[in-house]
C-alpha positions in Angstrom: 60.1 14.8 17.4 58.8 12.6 14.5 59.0 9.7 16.1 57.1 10.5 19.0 54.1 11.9 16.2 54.6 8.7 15.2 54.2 7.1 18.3 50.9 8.7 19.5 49.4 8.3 15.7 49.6 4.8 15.9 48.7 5.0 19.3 45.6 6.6 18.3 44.6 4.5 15.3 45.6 1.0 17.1 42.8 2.5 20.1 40.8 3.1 16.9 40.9 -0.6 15.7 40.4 -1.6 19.0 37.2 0.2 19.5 35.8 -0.8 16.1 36.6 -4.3 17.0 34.9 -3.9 20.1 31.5 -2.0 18.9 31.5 -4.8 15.8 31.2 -7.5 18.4 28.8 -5.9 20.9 26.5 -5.6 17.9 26.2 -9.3 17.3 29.8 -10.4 15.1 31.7 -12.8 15.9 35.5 -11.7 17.0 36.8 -13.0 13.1 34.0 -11.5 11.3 34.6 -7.8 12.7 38.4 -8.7 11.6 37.3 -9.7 8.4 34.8 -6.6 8.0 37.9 -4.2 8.6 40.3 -6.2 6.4 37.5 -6.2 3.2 36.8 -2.2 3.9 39.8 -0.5 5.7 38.0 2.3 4.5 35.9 1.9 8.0 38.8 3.0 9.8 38.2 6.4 8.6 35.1 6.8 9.6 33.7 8.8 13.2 32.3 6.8 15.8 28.8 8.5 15.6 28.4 7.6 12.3 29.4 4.4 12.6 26.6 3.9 15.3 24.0 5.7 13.2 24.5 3.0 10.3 24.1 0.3 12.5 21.0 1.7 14.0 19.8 2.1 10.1 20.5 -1.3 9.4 19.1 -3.3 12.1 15.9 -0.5 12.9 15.1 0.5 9.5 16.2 -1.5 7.2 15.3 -4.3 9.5 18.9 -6.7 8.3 21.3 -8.7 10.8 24.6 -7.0 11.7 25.7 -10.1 10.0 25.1 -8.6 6.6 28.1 -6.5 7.3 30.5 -9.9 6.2 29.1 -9.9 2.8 29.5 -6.0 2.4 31.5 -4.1 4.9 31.3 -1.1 2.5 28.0 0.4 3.8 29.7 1.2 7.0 32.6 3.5 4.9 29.7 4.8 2.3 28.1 8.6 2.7 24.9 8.1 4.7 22.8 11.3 3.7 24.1 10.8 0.3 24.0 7.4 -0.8 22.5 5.4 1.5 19.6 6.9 2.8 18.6 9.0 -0.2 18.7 5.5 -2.4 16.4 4.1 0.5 13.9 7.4 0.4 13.6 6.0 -3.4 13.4 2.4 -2.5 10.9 3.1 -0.1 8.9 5.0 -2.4 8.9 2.7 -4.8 7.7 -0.1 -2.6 5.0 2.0 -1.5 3.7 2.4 -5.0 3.7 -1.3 -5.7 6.5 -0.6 -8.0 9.1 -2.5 -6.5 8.6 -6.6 -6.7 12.2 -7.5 -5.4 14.0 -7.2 -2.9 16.8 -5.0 -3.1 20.0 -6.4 -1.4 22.1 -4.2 0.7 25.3 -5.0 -1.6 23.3 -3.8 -4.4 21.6 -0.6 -2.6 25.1 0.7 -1.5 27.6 -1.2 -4.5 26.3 -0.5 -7.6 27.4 3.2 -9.0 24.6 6.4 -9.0 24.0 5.8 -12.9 23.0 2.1 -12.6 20.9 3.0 -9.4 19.5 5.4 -11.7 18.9 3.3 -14.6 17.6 0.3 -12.4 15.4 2.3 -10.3 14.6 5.8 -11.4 14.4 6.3 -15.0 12.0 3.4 -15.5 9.4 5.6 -14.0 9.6 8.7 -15.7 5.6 9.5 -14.4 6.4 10.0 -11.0 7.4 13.4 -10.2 7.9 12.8 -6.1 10.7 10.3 -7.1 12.3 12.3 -9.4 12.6 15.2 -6.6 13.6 12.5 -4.7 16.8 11.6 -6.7 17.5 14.9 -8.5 19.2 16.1 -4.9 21.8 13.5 -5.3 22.5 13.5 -9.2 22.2 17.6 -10.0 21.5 20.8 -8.9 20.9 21.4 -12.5 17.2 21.2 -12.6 17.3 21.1 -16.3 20.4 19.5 -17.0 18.8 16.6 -15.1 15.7 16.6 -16.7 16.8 16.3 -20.0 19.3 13.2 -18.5 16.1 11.4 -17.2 13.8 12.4 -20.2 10.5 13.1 -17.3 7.8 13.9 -19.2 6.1 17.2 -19.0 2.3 18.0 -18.6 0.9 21.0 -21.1 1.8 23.4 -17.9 5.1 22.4 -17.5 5.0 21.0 -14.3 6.0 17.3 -13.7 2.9 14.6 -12.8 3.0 13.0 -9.4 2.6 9.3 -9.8 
């Protein structure tokens, strides 16, 4: 009875591999590179088809970067879209439609770097701007003044926060 549990697991997660190796190449890798992508980030493995298809679309549509960037970090197909990715490119976004952002932000270090670093590289440095603090406050705390006091905002005479 265990063995055949066995047997349709495998069965199952070698279909799994299969597929992933398939969809990596349909979207433009080379048969060694989507091997190399699952062997850097087994992590993948785990992850539902849909989503895997949604973070493609994200990263050819929105983001606007070759499937190729998946070599160099495999990771950002096993991270949390809602949120990691796409609330760190809500503030990314919003920053480079303020003027505020003058690099470019590579996709290893949008999804790599930890939520404090992200924080202190591209959040706290803008204490004025209240939109991007509601932006990032859903990802660090629903403690509204726990986080507050974390990111030091400044406060008008009111109380409220100003909008940049």
């Amino acid at each position: 009875m265990k063995a055949l549990a066995f047997v349709k697991a495998f069965g199952k997660k070698s279909a799994h591999i299969n597929w992933l190796k398939d969809f990596l190449v349909q979207q433009g890798l080379s048969q060694s590179d989507a091997q190399l992508v699952l062997e850097k980030a087994p992590r993948i493995l785990s992850c539902h088809e849909n989503d895997l298809i949604l973070k493609i679309e994200n990263l050819t549509k929105t983001l606007g970067m070759d499937v190729k960037s998946l070599v160099s970090v495999p990771q950002y197909l096993s991270t949390d879209f809602k949120k990691r990715i796409l609330r760190r490119q809500r503030v990314l976004s919003y920053l480079q439609s303020r003027g505020l952002l003058t690099e470019n932000v590579t996709l290893g270090r949008m999804v790599m770097i930890s939520r404090n670093s992200f924080c202190d590289l591209y959040v706290k440095p803008y204490p004025e701007c209240a939109e991007l603090y509601k932006i990032w406050k859903n990802d660090y705390s629903n403690n509204e003044i726990q986080f507050v006091k974390f990111l030091k905002f400044p406060q008008d005479e009111n109380g409220s926060y100003p909008l940049c």
